[in-house]
C-alpha positions in Angstrom: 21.7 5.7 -36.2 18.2 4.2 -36.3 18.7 1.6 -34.6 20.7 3.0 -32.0 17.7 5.2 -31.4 15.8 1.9 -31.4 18.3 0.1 -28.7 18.3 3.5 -26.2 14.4 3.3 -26.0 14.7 -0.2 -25.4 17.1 0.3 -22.5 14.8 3.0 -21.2 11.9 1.3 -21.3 13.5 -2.2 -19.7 14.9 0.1 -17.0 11.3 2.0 -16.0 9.6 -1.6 -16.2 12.7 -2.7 -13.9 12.6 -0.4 -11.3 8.7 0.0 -10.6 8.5 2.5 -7.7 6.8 1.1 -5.0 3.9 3.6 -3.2 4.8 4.6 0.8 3.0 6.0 3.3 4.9 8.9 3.1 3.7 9.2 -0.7 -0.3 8.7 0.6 0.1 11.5 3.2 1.6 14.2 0.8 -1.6 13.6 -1.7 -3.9 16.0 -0.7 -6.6 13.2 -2.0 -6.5 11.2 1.2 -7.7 14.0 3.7 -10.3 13.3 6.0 -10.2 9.8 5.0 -8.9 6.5 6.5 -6.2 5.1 4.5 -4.7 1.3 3.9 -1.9 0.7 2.1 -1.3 -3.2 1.3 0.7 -5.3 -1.6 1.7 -1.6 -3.6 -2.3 -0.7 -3.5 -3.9 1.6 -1.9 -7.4 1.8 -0.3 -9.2 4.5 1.2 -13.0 5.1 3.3 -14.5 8.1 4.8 -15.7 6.3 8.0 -13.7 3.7 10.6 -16.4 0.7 9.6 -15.8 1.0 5.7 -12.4 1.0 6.9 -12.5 -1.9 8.7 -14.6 -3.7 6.0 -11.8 -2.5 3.5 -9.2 -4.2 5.9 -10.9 -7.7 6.4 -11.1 -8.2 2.6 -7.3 -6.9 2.3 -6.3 -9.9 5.2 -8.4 -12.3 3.1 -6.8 -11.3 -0.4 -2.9 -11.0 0.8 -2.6 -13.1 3.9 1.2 -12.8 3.7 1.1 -8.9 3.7 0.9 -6.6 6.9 -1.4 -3.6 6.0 -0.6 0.0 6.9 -3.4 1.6 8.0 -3.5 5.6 8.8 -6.4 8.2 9.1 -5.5 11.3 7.6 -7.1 14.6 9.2 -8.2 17.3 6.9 -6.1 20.3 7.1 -6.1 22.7 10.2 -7.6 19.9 12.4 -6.4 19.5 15.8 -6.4 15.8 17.3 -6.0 15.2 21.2 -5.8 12.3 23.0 -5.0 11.1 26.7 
């Protein structure tokens, strides 16, 4: 019966390491965290910067660290914030 134990957690724990659940977008804008702040998701990380430059400064040294990956880059408003464009 040990053993069997043994075996099941095996199987458990091959399966989690297996199936590593990869981070969306849709994941980032449900984390309250991320408000107010501009977000970039590249190669399963994610980066984040209060203001469009650090963003920007975040996204060059993404592009020169995965050069094979398309970031996803998203500014998240804090709650109850109205954006308008033309």
């Amino acid at each position: 019966m040990f053993v069997h134990k043994q075996l099941e957690c095996a199987i458990l724990i091959f399966n989690i390491m297996k199936t590593k659940t990869k981070i969306s977008m849709m994941d980032i804008f449900k984390n309250p965290r991320y408000r107010g702040k501009h977000v970039i998701l590249a190669a399963g990380k994610v980066y984040s910067a209060k203001t469009g430059e650090g963003a920007a400064e975040i996204l060059k040294k993404v592009r020169k660290q995965h050069p094979n990956v398309t970031p996803e880059v998203a500014y998240l408003p804090k709650a109850h914030s109205l954006i308008l464009w033309m």
